[in-house]
N, C-alpha and C positions, 0 to 999 in steps of 0.2 A: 095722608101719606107722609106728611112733613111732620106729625105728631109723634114725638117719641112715646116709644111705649112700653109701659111698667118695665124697671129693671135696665134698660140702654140708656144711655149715657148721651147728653144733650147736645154734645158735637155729629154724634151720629144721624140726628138731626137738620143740621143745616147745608146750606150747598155751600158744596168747595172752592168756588170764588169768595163767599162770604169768609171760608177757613181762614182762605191765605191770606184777604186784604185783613185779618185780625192777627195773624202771624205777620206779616209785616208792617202793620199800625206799631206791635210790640217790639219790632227790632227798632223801628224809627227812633220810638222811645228810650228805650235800651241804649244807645247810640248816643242821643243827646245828653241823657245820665251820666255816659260815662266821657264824655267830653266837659260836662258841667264839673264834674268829678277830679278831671285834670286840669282843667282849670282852677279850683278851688284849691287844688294840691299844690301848683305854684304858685296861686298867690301866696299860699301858708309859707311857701320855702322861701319865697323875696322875704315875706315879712320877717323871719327867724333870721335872716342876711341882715337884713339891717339892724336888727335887735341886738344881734351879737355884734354887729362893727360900733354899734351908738354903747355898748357896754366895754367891748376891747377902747376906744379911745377914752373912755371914763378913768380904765385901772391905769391909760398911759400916761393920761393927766398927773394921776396919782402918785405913779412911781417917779414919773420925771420930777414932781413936786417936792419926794422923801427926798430924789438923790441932791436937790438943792440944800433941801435944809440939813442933810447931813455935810454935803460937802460945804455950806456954813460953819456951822457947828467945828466941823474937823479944822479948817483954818481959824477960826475965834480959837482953839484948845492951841492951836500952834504959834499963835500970835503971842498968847503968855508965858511970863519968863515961869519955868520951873525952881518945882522950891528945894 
């Protein structure tokens, strides 16, 4: 009786306790997926936080660094007498 036969389809087969503890093994799973999932998504989003702050203090270094050597530079030009 439990034998499917030629042509049905192998759920119509089994008893519907089995159905549903296999519908809801699948949501368990589903669930943890997508929790695994959001979690994986912010760690991505700290890591790109930090990537851009450790990059933004790098160009500040930088530009702080230009505005010295220029505003050297422009006092040395203004220290000497013009010809």
């Amino acid at each position: 009786m439990n034998q499917p036969t030629k042509g049905s389809h192998e759920i119509l087969s089994k008893p519907l306790p089995q159905i549903l503890d296999e519908i809801d093994g699948s949501i368990i799973r589903a669930e943890q997926a997508a929790a695994d999932a959001r979690k994986a998504a912010e760690e991505a989003r700290r890591a790109g936080e930090e990537a851009a702050e450790a990059v933004m203090k790098k160009i500040r270094n930088v530009f702080n660094k230009m505005v010295e050597d220029i505003t050297t530079e422009l006092a040395t030009h203004e220290n000497k007498p013009q010809k």
